[in-house]
Every structure is written in structure tokens, then in C-alpha cells.
C-alpha positions in Angstrom: 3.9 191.7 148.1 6.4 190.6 150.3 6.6 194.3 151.8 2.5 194.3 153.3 2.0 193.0 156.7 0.4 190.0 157.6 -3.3 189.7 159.1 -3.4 186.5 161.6 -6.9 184.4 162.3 -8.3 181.6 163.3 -10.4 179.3 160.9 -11.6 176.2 161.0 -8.9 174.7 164.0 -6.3 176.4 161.9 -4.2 179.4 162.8 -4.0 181.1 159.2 -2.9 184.6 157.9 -2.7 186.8 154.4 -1.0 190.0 153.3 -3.1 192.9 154.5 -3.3 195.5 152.0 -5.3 198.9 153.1 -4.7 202.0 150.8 -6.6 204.5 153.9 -3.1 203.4 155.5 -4.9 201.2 158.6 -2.8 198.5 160.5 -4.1 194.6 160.0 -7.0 194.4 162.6 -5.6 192.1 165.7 -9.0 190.6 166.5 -10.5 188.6 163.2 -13.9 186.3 163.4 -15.1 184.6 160.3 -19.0 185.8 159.3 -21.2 184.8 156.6 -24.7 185.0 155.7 -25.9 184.3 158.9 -24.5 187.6 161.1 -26.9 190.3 161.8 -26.2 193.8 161.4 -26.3 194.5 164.8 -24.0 192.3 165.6 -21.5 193.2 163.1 -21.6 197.1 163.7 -21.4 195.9 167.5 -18.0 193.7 166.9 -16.9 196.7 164.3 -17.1 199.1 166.9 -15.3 197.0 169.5 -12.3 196.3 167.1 -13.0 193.0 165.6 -12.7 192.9 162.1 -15.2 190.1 159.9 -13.7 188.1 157.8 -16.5 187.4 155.1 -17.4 183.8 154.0 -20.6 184.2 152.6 -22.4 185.7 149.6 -20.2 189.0 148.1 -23.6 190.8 147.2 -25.5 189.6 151.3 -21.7 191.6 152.3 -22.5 194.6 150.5 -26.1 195.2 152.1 -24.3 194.6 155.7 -22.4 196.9 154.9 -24.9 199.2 154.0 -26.7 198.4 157.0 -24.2 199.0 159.0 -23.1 202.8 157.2 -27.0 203.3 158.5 -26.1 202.5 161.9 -23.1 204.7 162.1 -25.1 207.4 160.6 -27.6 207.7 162.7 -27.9 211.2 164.1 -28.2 211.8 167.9 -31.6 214.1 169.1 -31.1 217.4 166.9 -30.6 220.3 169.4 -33.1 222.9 168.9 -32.1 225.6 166.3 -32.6 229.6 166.6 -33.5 231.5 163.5 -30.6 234.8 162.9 -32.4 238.3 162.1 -31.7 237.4 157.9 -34.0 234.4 158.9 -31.8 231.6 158.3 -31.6 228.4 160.4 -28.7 228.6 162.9 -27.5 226.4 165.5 -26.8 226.8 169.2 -23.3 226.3 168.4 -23.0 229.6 166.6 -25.7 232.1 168.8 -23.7 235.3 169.9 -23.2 235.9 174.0 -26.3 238.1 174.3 -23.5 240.8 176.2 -20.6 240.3 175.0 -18.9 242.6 172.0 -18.7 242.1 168.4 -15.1 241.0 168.3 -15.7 238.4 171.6 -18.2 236.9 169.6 -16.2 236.6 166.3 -13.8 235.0 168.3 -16.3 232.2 170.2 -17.6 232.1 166.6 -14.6 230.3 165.4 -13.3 228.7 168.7 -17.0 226.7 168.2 -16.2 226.5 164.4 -12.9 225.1 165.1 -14.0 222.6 167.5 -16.8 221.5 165.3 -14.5 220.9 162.9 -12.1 218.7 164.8 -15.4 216.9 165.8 -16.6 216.1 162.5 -13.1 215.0 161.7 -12.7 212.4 164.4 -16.7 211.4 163.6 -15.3 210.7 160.3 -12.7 208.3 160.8 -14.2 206.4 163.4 -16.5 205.9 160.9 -14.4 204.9 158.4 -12.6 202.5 161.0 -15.6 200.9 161.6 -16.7 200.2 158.3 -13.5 199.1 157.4 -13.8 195.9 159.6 -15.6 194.0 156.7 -13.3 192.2 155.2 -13.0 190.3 151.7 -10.3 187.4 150.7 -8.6 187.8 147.4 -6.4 185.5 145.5 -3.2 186.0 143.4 -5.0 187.8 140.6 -7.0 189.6 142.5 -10.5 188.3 142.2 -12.5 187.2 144.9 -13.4 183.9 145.9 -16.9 184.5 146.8 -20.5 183.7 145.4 -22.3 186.5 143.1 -18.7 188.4 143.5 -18.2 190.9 140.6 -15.3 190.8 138.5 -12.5 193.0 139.9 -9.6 191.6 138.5 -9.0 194.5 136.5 -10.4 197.4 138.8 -7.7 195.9 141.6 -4.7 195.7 138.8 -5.2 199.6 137.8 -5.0 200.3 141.4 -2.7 198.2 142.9 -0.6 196.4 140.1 0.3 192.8 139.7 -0.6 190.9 142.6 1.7 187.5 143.6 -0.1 186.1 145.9 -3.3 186.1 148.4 -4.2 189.0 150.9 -6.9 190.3 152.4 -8.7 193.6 152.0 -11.9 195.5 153.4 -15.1 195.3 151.2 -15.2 199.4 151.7 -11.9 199.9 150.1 -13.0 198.0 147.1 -16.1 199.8 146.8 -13.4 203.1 146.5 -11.3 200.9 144.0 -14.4 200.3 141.8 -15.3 204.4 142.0 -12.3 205.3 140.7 -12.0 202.9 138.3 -15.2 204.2 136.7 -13.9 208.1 137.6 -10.7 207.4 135.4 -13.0 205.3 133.0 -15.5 208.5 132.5 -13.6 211.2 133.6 -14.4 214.4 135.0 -15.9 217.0 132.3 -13.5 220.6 132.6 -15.4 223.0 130.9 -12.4 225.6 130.2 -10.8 222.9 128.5 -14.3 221.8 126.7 -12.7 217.9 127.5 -12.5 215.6 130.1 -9.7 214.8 132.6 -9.6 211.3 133.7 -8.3 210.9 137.1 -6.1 208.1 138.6 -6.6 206.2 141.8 -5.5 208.3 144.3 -5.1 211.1 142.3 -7.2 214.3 143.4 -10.1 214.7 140.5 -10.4 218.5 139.5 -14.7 218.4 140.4 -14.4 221.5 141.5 -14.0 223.5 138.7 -13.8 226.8 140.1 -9.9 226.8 140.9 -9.9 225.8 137.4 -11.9 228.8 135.8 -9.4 231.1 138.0 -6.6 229.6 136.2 -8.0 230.4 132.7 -9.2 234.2 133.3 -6.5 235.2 135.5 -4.3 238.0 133.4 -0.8 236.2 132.5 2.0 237.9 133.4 3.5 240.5 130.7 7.0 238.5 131.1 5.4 234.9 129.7 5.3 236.7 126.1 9.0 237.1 126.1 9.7 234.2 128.4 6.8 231.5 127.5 8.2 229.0 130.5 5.5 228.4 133.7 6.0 225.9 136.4 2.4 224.4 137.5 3.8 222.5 141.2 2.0 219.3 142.4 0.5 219.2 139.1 -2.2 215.9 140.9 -4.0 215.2 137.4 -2.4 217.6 135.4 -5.2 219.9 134.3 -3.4 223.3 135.5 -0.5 222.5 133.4 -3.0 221.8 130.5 -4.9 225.3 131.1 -2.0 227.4 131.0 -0.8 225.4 127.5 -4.0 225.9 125.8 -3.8 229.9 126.6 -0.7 229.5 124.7 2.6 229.2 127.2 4.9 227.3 125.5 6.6 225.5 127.7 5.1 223.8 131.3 7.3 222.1 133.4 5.1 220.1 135.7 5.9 218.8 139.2 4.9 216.2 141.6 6.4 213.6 144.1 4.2 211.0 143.8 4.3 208.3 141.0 0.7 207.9 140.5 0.0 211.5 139.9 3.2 211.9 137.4 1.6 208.7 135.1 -1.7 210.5 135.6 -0.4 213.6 134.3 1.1 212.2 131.9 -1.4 210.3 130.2 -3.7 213.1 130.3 -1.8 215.5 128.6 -1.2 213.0 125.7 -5.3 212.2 125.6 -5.5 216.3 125.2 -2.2 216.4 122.7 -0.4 218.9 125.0 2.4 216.5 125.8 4.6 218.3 123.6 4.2 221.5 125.5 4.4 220.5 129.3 7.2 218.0 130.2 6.5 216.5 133.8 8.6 215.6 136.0 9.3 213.9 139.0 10.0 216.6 142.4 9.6 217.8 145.4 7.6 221.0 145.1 10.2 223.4 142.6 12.0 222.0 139.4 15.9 223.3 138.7 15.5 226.8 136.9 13.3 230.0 136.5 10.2 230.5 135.0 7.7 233.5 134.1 4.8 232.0 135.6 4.5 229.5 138.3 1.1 228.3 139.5 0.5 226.2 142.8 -2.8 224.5 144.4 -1.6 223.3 147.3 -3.8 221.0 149.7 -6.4 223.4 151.0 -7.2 222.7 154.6 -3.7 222.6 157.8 -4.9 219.7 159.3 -3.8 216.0 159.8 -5.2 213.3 157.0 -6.5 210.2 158.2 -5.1 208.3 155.6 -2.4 208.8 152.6 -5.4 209.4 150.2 -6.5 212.7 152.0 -2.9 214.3 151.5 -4.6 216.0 148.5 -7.0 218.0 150.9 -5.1 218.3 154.3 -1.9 219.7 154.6 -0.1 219.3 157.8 1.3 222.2 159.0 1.0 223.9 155.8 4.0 221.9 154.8 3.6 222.3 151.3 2.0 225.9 151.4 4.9 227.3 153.3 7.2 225.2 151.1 5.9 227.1 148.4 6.1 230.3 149.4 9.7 230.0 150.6 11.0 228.8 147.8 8.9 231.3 145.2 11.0 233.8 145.3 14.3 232.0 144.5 12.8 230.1 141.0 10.7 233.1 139.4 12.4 235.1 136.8 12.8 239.3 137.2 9.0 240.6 136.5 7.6 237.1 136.7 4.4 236.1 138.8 3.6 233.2 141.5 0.3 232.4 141.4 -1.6 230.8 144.4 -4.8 229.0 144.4 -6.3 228.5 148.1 -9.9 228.7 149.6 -10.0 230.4 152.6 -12.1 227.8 154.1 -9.1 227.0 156.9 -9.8 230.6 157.3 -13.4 230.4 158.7 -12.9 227.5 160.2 -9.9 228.7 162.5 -7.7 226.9 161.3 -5.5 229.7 159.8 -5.6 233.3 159.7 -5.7 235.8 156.9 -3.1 238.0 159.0 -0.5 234.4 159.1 -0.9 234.4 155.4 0.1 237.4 154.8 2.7 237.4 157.3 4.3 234.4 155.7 3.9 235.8 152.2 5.8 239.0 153.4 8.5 237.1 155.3 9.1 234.9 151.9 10.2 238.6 150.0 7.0 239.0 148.1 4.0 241.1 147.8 0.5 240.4 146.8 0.0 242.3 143.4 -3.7 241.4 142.8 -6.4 238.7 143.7 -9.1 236.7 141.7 -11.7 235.3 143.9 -14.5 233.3 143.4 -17.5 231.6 145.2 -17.5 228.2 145.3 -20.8 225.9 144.2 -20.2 222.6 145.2 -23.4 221.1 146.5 -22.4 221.1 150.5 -22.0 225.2 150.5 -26.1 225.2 150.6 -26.0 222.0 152.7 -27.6 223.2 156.0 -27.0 220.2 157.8 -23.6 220.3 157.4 -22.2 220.5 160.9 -19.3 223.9 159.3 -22.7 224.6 156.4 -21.6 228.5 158.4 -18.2 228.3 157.0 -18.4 226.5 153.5 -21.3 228.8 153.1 -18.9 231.9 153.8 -15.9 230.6 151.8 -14.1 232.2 148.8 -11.3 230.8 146.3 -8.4 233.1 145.7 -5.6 233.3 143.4 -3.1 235.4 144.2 -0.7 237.1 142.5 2.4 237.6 144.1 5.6 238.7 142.8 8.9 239.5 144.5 9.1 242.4 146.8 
């Protein structure tokens, strides 16, 4: 552990300090107090806010309803602005109501400045809010259990995650909390209909709950090529369930990709529960393996914007790194006749972030052409979330695959 920083406080007369570990990637607070039973919740969301992390001394289960306590406090929600009604009758908010004189495409354009803003809004609401929470802090010792009354045992929920511990640190009571839901994620797993089995997902790996990518991967038409040529690539393969839909409609051989080592063990473990380890060998790379294939499937991360933290590099994608990575690259590793096949909401889409006409521009300038497109409506439970601060554009987005092959 040699590698984590160190967090410094005060305690007792005594200058002391730990190994800091943090998997949302935050530095070791600089200002530390100790806290037990007897701090408020005021209080702590007040030192929270200003910086100062709380070392907890007192009872593990009194830290969780702090904690709790103060999650209410940072959720509270400012006076609601009054909301119009649109002509179909649905709620709407200020932030969307059309300039009474100005055109159709002036509007569409305020539409998504607003949408884009909101966005970058409700991203910085976020992790201020996770920073804040985060300041309730837990000791552990060398085997990861923690020294504290009525505390749980998470000796083996902090091993999965982290590995072998050697000695002491100190970590936030929220990122255990997202330690033990994983643990009981990979435990359970996530039910995949297409594949009538379940995929368990690692810590840190991003779980396949929304099964409509999924369902796109198993209808979608193969490419005529894959019955002379049964090889596919399925790149940044996360949990490896694309790799195991394309084997069980019969492709032979899968060669699936990722960079990062908890994914690959993910994968593979996965694809041995399921018995498809024979037909998809993973490996470790950087987007493309060496070679050709008939088929090669990508889900990149959905949304062109910075992660807060290491664990949101599944969603955000900055700069459309690896979409563009992708793209560029197609053309050079599909076989004659063979198709790349893209999954990607257009939420980025609605939201501003990215526009259909950059798409296709970079799609063009990469040598290929579109030769079809499988779309479906996503029905995760924040599209009919009206409270939602961007409800307008989940409500509006689509999931694509597209079919492209080489110009």
C-alpha cells in the first residue's frame, strides 16, 4: 500500500496519519477533526461543506444515519420555479418555454444551449455532492475490518474490491457503502434476458441494467461474411455480455478487448459461469486486437464529457476518445464485406453535447458508410422521471446500432 497517500491529523496531542485510499479518485482531505456520537448533523454537513473531513470514532451504525442525514441536507431542493404546461399538456419548465417571437430553429437552438447548461449544472451539483459526503470517514485495519462498535463485517466486501491489504488506512463511510453494493451486484448479478442468465458484474465494472443495448445486439441481422468467416471482435468488452451474445447466436470465435484489469477478470469469469470461454478468448488492449474480423461490435462510453472520478469512465467519454478511436481504426481491422457495429444513445445528442451532423462527419472521414440502423427506446425508470432536471432529453432519447461498413 506503500503507493496511496497519506492523510495527516491530529488526535489526542498526537500528530498521526494512514494511507488514504478513495476509488472516486479524491485527494486525502487537508483539514481532519475527530467526531463521534456526539456531532450533530448540522454541524457535520456544515464542516463537510467547508472542507473538513470527520474522522469517525463512534458507533459504525450512529455514522451511517449521519450520513443519511446529511444526503437529506444536500438534497434539499431550492423553491421550485413555477412550471408552464406545453399544448400536448405536459409539465414543462421555464428553462425550456420557446421565445414567444422568435423562429422554430432559434428556439431549437436556446432549447439545447438551456439543455446543455442544465446539464453541466446537474453535473457539478453532483459532485459537490459527492465531495461532501465523502468527508465521513471510517478507520480500517490491516485486514480490512473496521475497528468500530456495531460495525458490519467487511473484511471480505473490501478484499474483492481492493485485494490484500498490509496495513491501516483510512477510507470514507460512502465509498464502503458502494463497496458493499457491488459486492452484493457481483453476488446476485444482473438478470440478461437474451441470454435467459445472469451476468455478475465486478467492482468497477459497468453492470449491463440496461438491457436494451443488449436486445440490439441479439436481433441485429449478422453480417453475411461471419458464415464464411465466424471471427467478431466485441471492443471494451466491461462485463463481457456482448461477447457472450454474439457466441450464443453462433459466431465461433470472439476475441474480446479491454484495457483495464478488472474488467478482463470480469469477463472472464463470466464467460466460464455461462460455458462460452471456449468460444471468446479475451484479451488484454487498447481498443482493436492484431487481425481482421467479420464482425466487430463496440459500446463505447455514451455521454463526451469529463468523469468525476475513474468509476464514471464507463459513462463519460472525454472528448470522444474512445468513440473516435473506434471509428478510425474500424476500417483498418474489418475483413472485405465485414460490418462495424456501433452501439450509442443519442442522449449527448439532445443534450448538446454532440451533433448528429459531427457523427456522421467523423463516420465519413473514417472511410465508411452507414448501411443500416436498429434503434430502440430506452425504459429505464428516469426517462418518465419528470423531475429530472434533462427528464426533456432522456425522455426524447433513442439507442442505435449502426451498421457501418467500409466506403
Amino acid at each position: 500500500m506503500s503507493d496511496f497517500p497519506l492523510i495527516h491529523w491530529h488526535e489526542d496531542g498526537v500528530d498521526k496519519s494512514a494511507r488514504w485510499r478513495s476509488e472516486s479518485g479524491m485527494p486525502p482531505p487537508k483539514r481532519v477533526v475527530i467526531a463521534d456520537d456526539r456531532m450533530t448533523a448540522d454541524a457535520a454537513y456544515r464542516l463537510a461543506c467547508e472542507g473538513t473531513a470527520l474522522l469517525w470514532r463512534g458507533d459504525f451504525q450512529n455514522a451511517r444515519q449521519l450520513l443519511q442525514a446529511m444526503a437529506r441536507r444536500a438534497d434539499e431542493k431550492p423553491r421550485k420555479a413555477k412550471v408552464t404546461t406545453s399544448p400536448n399538456g405536459q409539465a414543462r419548465s421555464p428553462l425550456l418555454n420557446p421565445l414567444p417571437h422568435a423562429g422554430e430553429e432559434a428556439n431549437e437552438s436556446l432549447r439545447e444551449s438551456r439543455l446543455k447548461e442544465a446539464f453541466h449544472l446537474h453535473r457539478q451539483a453532483q459532485s459537490q455532492r459527492a465531495r461532501t459526503l465523502g468527508m465521513l470517514l471510517l478507520p480500517f485495519e490491516a485486514d480490512h475490518s473496521v475497528p468500530l462498535r456495531r460495525a458490519p463485517d467487511v473484511r471480505a466486501v473490501c478484499e474483492q474490491a481492493y485485494g490484500a491489504a498490509s496495513e491501516p488506512y483510512i477510507a470514507s463511510l460512502r465509498g464502503l457503502q458502494g463497496l458493499i453494493g457491488a459486492y452484493e451486484w457481483r453476488k446476485n448479478g444482473v438478470e440478461v434476458a437474451v441470454l435467459n442468465a445472469r451476468i455478475h458484474p465486478h467492482y468497477g465494472v459497468f453492470a449491463p441494467i440496461r438491457g436494451e443495448y443488449v436486445g440490439l445486439v441479439n436481433d441485429a441481422p449478422l453480417p453475411k461474411l461471419i458464415a464464411q468467416n465466424s471471427v467478431a471482435f466485441d471492443i471494451g468488452t466491461g462485463t463481457g455480455v456482448l461477447a457472450a451474445v454474439l457466441a450464443r447466436r453462433g459466431i465461433k470465435h470472439i476475441v474480446a478487448t479491454d484495457q483495464d484489469c478488472r474488467a478482463l477478470d470480469c469477463a472472464r469469469e463470466n464467460l466460464n459461469r455461462l460455458g462460452l470461454a471456449a468460444q471468446v478468448e479475451v484479451v488484454q488492449a487498447d481498443l482493436f486486437p492484431p487481425g481482421r474480423a467479420a464482425l466487430i461490435v463496440c459500446n463505447p462510453p455514451w455521454v463526451p464529457a469529463r468523469p468525476s472520478s475513474p468509476l464514471e469512465y464507463a459513462v463519460f467519454d472525454p472528448g470522444s476518445k474512445m468513440l473516435l478511436g473506434f471509428l478510425n481504426g474500424l476500417a483498418a481491422h474489418l475483413e472485405e464485406g465485414g460490418e462495424g457495429w456501433l452501439i450509442l444513445s443519442d442522449l449527448a445528442e439532445h443534450l448538446g453535447l454532440r451533433s448528429r451532423a459531427e457523427l456522421l462527419s467523423v463516420i465519413d472521414a473514417a472511410g465508411l458508410r452507414v448501411a443500416g440502423r436498429h434503434e430502440v427506446k430506452p425504459h429505464h425508470p428516469r426517462v418518465a422521471d419528470a423531475a429530472d432536471a434533462l427528464h426533456s432529453a432522456r425522455a426524447a432519447e433513442l439507442t442505435s446500432l449502426w451498421r457501418l461498413v467500409v466506403r
